[in-house]
Biopython code that builds the backbone (N, CA, C, O; Angstrom):
import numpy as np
from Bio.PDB.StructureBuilder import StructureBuilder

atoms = [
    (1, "UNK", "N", (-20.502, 56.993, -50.668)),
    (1, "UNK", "CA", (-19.294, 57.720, -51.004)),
    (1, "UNK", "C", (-18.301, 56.819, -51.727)),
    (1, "UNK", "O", (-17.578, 57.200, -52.647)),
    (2, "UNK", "N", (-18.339, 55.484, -51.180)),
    (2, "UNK", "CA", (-17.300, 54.555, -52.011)),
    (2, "UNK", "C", (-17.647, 54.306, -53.611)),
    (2, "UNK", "O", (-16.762, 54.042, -54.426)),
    (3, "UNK", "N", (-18.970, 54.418, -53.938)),
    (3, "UNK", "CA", (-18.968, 54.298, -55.262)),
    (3, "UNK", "C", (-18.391, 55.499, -56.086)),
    (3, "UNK", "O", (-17.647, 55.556, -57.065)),
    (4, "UNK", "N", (-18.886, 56.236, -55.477)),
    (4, "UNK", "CA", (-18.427, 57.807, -56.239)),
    (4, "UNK", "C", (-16.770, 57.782, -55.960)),
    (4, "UNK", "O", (-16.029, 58.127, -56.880)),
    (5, "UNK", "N", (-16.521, 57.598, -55.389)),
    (5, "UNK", "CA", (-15.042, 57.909, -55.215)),
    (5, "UNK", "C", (-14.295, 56.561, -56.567)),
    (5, "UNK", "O", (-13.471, 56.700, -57.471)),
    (6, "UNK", "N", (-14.912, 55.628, -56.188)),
    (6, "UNK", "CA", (-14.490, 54.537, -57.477)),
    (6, "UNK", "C", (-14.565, 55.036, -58.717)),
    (6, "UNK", "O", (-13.535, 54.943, -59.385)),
    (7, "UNK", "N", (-16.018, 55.822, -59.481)),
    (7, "UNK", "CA", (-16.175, 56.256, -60.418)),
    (7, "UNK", "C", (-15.173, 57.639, -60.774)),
    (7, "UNK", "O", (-14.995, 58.058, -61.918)),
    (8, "UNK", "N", (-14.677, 58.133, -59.753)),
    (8, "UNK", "CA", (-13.587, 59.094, -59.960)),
    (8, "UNK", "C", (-12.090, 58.684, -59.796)),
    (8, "UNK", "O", (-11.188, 59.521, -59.828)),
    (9, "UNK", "N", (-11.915, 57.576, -59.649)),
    (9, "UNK", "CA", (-10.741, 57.665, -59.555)),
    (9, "UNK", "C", (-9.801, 57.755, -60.849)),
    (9, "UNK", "O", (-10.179, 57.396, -61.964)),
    (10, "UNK", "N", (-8.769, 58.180, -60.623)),
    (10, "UNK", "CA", (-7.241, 59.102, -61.308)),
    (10, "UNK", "C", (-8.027, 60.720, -61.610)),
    (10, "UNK", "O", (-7.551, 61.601, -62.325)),
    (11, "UNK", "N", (-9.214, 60.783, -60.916)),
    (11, "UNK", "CA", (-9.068, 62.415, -60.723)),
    (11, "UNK", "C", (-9.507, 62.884, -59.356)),
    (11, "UNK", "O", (-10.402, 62.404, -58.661)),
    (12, "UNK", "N", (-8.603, 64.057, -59.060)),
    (12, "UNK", "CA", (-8.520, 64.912, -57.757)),
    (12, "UNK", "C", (-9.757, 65.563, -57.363)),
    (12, "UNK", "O", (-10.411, 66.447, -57.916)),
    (13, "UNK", "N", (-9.976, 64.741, -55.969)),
    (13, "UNK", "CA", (-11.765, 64.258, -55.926)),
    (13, "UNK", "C", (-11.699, 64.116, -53.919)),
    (13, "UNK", "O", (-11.201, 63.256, -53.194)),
    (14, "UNK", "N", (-12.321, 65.175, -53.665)),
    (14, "UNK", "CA", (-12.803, 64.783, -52.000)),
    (14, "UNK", "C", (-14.348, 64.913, -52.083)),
    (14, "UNK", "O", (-14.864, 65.786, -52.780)),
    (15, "UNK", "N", (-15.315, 63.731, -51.118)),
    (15, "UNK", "CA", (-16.059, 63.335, -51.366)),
    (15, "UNK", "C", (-17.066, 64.025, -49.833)),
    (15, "UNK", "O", (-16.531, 63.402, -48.915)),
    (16, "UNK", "N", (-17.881, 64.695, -49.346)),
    (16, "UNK", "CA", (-18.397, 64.698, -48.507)),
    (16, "UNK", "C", (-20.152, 64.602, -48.734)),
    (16, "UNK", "O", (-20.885, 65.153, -49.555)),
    (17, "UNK", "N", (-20.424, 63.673, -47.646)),
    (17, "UNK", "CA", (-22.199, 63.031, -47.731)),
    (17, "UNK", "C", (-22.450, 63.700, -46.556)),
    (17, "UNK", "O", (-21.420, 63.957, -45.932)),
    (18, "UNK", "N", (-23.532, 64.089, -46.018)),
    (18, "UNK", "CA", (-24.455, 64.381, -45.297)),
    (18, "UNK", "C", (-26.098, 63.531, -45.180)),
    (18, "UNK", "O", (-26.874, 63.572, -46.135)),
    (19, "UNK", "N", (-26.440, 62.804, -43.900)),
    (19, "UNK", "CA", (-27.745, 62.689, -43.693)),
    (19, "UNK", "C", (-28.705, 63.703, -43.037)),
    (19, "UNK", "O", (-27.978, 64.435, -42.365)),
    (20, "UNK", "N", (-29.804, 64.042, -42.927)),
    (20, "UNK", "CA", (-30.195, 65.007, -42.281)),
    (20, "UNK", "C", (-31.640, 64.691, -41.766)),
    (20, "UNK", "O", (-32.769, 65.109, -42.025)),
    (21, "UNK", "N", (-31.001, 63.602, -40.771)),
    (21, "UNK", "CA", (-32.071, 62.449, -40.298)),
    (21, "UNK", "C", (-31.924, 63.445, -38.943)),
    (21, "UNK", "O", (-31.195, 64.419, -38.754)),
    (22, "UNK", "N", (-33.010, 62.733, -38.009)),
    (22, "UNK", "CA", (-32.795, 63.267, -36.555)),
    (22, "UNK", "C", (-31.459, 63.544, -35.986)),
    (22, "UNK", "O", (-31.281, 64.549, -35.298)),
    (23, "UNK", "N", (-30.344, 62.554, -36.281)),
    (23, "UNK", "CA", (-29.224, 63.176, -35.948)),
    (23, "UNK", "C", (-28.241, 62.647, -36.961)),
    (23, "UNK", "O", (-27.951, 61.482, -37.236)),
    (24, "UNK", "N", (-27.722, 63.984, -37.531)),
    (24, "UNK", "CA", (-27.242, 64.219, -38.961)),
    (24, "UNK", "C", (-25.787, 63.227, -38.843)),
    (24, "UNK", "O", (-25.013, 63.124, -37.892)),
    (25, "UNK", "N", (-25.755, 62.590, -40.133)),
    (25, "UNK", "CA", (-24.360, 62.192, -40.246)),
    (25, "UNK", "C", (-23.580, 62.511, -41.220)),
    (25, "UNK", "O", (-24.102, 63.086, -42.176)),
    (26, "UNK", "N", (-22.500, 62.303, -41.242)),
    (26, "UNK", "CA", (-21.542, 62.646, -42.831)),
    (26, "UNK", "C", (-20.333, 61.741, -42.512)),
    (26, "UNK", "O", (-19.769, 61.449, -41.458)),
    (27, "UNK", "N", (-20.121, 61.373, -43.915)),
    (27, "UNK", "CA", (-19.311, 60.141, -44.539)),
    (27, "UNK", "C", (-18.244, 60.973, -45.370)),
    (27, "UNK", "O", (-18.879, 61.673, -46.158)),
    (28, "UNK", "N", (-16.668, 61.211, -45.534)),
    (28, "UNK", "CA", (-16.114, 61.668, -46.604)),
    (28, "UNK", "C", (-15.168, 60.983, -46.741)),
    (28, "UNK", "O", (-14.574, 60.519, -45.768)),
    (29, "UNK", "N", (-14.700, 60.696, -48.334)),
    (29, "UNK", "CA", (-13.973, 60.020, -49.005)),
    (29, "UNK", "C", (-13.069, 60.612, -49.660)),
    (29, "UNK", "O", (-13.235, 61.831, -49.639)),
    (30, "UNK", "N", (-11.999, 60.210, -50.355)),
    (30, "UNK", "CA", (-10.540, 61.232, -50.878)),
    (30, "UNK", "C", (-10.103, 60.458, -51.648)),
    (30, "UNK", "O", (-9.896, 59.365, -51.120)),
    (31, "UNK", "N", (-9.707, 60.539, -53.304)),
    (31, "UNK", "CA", (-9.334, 60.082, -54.141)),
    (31, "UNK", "C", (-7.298, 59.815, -53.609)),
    (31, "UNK", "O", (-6.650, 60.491, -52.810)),
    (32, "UNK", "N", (-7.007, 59.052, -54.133)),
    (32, "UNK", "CA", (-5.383, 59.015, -54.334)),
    (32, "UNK", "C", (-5.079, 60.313, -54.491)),
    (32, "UNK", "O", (-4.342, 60.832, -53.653)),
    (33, "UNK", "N", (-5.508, 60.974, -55.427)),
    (33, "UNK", "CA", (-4.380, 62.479, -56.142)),
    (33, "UNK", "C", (-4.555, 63.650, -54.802)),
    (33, "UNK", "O", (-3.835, 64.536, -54.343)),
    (34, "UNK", "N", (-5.974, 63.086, -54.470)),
    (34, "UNK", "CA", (-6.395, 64.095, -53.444)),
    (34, "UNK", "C", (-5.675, 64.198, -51.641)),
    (34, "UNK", "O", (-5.520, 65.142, -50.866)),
    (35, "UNK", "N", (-5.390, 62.736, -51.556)),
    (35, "UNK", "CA", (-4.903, 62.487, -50.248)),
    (35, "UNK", "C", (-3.175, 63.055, -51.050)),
    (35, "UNK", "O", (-2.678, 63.912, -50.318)),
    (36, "UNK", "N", (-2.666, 62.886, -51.753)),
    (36, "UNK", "CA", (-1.327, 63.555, -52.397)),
    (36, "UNK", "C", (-0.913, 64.917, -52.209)),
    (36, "UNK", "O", (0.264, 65.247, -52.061)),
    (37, "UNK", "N", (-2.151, 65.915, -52.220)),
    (37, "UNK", "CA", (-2.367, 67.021, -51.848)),
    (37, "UNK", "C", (-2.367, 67.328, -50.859)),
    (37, "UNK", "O", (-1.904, 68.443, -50.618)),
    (38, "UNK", "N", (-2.812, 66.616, -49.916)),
    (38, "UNK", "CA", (-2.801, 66.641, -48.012)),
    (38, "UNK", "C", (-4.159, 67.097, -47.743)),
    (38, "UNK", "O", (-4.337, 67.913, -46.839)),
    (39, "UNK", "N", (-5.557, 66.469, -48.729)),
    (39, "UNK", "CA", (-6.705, 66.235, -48.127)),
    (39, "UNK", "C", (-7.092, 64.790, -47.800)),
    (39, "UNK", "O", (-7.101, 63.796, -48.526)),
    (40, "UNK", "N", (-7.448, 64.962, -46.360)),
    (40, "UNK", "CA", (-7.739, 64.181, -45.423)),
    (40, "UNK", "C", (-9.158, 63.836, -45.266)),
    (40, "UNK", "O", (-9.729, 64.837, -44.831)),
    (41, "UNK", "N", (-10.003, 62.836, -45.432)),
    (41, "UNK", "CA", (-10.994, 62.604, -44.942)),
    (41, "UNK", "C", (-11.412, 62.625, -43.400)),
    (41, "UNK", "O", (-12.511, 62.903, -42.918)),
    (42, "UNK", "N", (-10.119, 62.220, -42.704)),
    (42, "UNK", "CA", (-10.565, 62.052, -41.259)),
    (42, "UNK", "C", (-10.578, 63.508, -40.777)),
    (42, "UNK", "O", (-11.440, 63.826, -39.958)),
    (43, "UNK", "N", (-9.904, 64.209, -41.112)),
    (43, "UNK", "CA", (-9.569, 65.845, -41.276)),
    (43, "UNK", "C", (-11.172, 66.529, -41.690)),
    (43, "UNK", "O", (-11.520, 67.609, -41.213)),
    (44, "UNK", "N", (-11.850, 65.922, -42.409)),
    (44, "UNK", "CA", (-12.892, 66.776, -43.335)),
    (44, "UNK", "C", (-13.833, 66.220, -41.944)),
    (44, "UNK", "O", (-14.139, 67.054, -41.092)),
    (45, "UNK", "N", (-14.224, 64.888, -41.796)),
    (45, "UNK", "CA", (-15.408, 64.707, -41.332)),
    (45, "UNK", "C", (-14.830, 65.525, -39.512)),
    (45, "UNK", "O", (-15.618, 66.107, -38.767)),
    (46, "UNK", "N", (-13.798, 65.383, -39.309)),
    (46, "UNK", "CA", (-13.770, 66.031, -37.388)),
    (46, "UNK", "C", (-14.378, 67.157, -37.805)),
    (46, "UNK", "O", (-15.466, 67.421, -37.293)),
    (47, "UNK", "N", (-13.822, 68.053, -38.807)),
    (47, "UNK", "CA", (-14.485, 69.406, -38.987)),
    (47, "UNK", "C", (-16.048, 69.679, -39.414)),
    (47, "UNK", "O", (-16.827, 70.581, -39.106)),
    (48, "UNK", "N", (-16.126, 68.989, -39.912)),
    (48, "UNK", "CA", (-17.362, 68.729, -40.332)),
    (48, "UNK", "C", (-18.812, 68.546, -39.082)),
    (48, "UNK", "O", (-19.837, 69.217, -38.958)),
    (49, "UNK", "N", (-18.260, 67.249, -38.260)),
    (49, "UNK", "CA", (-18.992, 66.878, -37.233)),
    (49, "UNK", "C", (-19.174, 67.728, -36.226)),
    (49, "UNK", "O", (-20.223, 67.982, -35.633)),
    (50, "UNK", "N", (-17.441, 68.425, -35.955)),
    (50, "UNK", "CA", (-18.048, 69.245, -34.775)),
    (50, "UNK", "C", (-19.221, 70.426, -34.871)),
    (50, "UNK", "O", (-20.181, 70.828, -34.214)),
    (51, "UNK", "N", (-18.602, 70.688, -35.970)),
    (51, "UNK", "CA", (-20.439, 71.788, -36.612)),
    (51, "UNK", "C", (-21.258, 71.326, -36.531)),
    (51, "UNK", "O", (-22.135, 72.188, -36.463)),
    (52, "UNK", "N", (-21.775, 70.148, -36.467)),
    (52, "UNK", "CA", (-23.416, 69.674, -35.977)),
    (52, "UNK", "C", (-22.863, 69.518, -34.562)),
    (52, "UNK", "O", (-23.792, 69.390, -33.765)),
    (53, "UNK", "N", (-22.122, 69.497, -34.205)),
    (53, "UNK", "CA", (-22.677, 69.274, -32.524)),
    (53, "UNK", "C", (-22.032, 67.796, -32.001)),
    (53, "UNK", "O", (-22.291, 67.305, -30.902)),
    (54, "UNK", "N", (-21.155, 67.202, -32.997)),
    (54, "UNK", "CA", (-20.736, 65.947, -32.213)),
    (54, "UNK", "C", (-19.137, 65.903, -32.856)),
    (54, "UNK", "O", (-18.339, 66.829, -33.007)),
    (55, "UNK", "N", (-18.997, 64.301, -33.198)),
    (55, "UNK", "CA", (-17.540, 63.840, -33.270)),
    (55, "UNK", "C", (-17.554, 62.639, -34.036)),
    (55, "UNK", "O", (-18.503, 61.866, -34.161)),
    (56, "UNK", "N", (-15.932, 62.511, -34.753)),
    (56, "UNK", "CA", (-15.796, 61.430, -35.657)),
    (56, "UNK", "C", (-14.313, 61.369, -35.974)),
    (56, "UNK", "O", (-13.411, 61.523, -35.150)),
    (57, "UNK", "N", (-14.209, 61.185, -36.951)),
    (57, "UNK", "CA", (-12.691, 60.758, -37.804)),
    (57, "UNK", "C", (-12.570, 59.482, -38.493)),
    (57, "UNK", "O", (-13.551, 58.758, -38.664)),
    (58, "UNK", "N", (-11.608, 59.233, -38.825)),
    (58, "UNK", "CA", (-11.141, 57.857, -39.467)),
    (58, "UNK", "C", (-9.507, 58.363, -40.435)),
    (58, "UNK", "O", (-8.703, 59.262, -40.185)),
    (59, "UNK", "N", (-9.536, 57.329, -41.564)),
    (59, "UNK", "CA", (-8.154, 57.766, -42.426)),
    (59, "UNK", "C", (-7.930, 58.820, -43.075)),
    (59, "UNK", "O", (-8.301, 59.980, -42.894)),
    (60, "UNK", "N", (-7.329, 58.369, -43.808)),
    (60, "UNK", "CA", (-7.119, 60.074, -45.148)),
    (60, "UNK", "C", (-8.132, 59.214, -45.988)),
    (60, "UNK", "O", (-9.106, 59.897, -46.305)),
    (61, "UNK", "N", (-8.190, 57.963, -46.429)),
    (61, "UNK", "CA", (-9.182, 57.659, -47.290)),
    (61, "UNK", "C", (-10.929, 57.816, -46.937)),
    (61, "UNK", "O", (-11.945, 57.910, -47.624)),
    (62, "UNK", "N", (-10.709, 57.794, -45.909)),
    (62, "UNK", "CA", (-12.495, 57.649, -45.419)),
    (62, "UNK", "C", (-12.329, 57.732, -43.925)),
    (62, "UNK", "O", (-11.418, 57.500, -43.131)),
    (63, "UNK", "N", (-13.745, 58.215, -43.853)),
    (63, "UNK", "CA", (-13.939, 59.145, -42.538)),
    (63, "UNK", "C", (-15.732, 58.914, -42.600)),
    (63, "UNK", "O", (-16.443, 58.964, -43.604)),
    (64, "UNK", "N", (-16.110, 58.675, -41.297)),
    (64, "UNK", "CA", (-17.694, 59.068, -41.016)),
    (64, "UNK", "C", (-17.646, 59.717, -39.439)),
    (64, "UNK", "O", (-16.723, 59.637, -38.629)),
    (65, "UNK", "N", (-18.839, 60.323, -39.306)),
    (65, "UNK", "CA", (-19.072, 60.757, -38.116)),
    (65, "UNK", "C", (-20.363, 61.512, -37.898)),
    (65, "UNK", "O", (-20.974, 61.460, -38.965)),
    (66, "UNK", "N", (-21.017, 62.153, -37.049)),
    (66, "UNK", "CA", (-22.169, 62.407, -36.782)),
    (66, "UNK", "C", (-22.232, 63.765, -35.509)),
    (66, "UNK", "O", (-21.356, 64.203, -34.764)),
    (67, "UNK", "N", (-23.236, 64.022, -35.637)),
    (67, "UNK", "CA", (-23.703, 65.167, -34.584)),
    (67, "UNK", "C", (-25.287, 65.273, -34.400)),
    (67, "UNK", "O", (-26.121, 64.475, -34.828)),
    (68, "UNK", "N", (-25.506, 66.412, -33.684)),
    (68, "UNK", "CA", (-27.103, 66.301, -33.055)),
    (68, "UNK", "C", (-28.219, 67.019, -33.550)),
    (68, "UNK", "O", (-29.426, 66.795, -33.463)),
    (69, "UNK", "N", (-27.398, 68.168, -34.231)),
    (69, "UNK", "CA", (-28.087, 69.420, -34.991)),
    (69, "UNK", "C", (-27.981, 69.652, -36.638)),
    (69, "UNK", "O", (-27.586, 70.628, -37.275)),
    (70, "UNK", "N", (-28.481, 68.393, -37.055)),
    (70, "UNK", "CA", (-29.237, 68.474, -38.463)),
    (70, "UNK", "C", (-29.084, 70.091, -39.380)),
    (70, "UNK", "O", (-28.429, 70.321, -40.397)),
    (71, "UNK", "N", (-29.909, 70.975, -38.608)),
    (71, "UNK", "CA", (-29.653, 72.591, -38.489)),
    (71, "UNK", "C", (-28.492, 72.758, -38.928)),
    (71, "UNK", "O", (-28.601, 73.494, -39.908)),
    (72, "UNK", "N", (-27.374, 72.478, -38.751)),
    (72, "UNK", "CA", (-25.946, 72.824, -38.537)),
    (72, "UNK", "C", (-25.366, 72.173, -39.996)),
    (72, "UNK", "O", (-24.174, 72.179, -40.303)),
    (73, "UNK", "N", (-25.906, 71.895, -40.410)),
    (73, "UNK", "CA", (-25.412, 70.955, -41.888)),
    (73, "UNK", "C", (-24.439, 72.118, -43.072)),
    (73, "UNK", "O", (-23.421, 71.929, -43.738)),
    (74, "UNK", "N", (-25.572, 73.616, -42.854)),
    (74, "UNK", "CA", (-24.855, 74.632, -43.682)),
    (74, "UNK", "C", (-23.585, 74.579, -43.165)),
    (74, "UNK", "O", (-22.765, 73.830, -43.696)),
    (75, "UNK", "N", (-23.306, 75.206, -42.280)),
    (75, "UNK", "CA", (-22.060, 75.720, -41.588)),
    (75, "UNK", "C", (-21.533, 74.542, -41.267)),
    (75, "UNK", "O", (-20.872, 74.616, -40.231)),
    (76, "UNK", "N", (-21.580, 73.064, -41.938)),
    (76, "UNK", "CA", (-20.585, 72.485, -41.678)),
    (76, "UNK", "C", (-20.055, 71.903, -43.196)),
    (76, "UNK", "O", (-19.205, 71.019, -43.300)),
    (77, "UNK", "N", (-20.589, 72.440, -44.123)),
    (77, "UNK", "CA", (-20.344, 72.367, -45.311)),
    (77, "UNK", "C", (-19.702, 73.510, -45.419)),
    (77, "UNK", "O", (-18.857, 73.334, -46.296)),
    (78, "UNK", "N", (-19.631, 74.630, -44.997)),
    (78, "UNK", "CA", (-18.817, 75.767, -45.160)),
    (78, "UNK", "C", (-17.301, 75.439, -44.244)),
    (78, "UNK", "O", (-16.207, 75.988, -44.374)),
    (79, "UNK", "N", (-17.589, 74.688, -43.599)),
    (79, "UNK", "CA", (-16.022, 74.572, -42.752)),
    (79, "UNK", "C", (-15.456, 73.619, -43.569)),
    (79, "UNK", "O", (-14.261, 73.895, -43.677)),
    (80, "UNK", "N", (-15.738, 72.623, -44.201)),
    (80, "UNK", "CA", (-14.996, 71.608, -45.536)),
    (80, "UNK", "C", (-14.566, 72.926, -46.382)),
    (80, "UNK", "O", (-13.338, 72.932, -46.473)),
    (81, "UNK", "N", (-15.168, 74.083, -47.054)),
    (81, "UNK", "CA", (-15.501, 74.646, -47.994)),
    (81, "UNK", "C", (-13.737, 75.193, -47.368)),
    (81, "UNK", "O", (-12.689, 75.153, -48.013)),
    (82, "UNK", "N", (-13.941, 75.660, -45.957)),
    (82, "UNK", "CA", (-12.688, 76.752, -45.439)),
    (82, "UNK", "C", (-11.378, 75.760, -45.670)),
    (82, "UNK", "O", (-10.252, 76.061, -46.067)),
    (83, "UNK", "N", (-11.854, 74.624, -45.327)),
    (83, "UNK", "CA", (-10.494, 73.815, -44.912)),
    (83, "UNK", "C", (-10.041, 73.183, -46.339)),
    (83, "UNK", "O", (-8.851, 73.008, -46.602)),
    (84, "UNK", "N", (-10.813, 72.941, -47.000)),
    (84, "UNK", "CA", (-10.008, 72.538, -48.566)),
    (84, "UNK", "C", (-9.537, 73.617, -49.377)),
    (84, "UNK", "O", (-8.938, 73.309, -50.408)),
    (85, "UNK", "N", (-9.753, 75.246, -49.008)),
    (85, "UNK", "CA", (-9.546, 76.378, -49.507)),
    (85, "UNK", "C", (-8.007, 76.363, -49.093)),
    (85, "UNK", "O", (-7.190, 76.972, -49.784)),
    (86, "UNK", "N", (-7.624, 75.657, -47.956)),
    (86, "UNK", "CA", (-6.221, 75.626, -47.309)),
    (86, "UNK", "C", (-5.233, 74.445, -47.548)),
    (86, "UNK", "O", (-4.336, 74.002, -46.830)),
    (87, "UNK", "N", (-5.734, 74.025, -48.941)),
    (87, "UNK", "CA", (-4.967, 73.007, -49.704)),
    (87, "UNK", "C", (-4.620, 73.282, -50.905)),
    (87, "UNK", "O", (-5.374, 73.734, -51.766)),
    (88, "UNK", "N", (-3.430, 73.019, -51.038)),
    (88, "UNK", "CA", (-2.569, 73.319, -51.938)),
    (88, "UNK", "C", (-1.903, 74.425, -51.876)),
    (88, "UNK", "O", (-1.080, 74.699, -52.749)),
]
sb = StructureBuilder()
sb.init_structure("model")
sb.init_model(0)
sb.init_chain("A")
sb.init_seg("    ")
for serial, (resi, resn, name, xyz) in enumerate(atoms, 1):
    if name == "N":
        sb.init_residue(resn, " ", resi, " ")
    sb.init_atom(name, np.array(xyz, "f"), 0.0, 1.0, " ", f" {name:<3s}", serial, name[0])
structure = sb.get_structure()
């Protein structure tokens, strides 16, 4: 996520990764313009994680965290999808 977020920076850019190993993880990252807006990485990945089944957080710049149900990866890409719909 840190490279991509480097290659974007000065544009309005939230970054979310997913593994979908035995127990799934996700990493998200937030450009400057984007944390300006009031998107949060540590914000993206809690929401994110609890949809697979676990827990995480970190800053507005970066965030990782994990859960148990791999399965759960859709519907936790749809809850980023809900919660950045509620920005701006």
């Amino acid at each position: 996520a840190g490279a991509m977020a480097e290659r974007l920076r000065g544009e309005t850019a939230a970054i979310a990764l997913f593994s979908a190993g035995k127990k799934p993880i996700v990493v998200a990252q937030t450009t400057e313009s984007a944390r300006a807006l009031g998107v949060k990485a540590g914000e993206m990945v809690k929401r994110a994680s609890k949809a697979l089944g676990g827990g995480g957080g970190g800053k507005d710049d970066f965030a990782q965290g994990g859960g148990a149900d791999s399965a759960a990866i859709p519907v936790a890409v749809k809850e980023l999808e809900a919660y950045l719909a509620t920005i701006g």
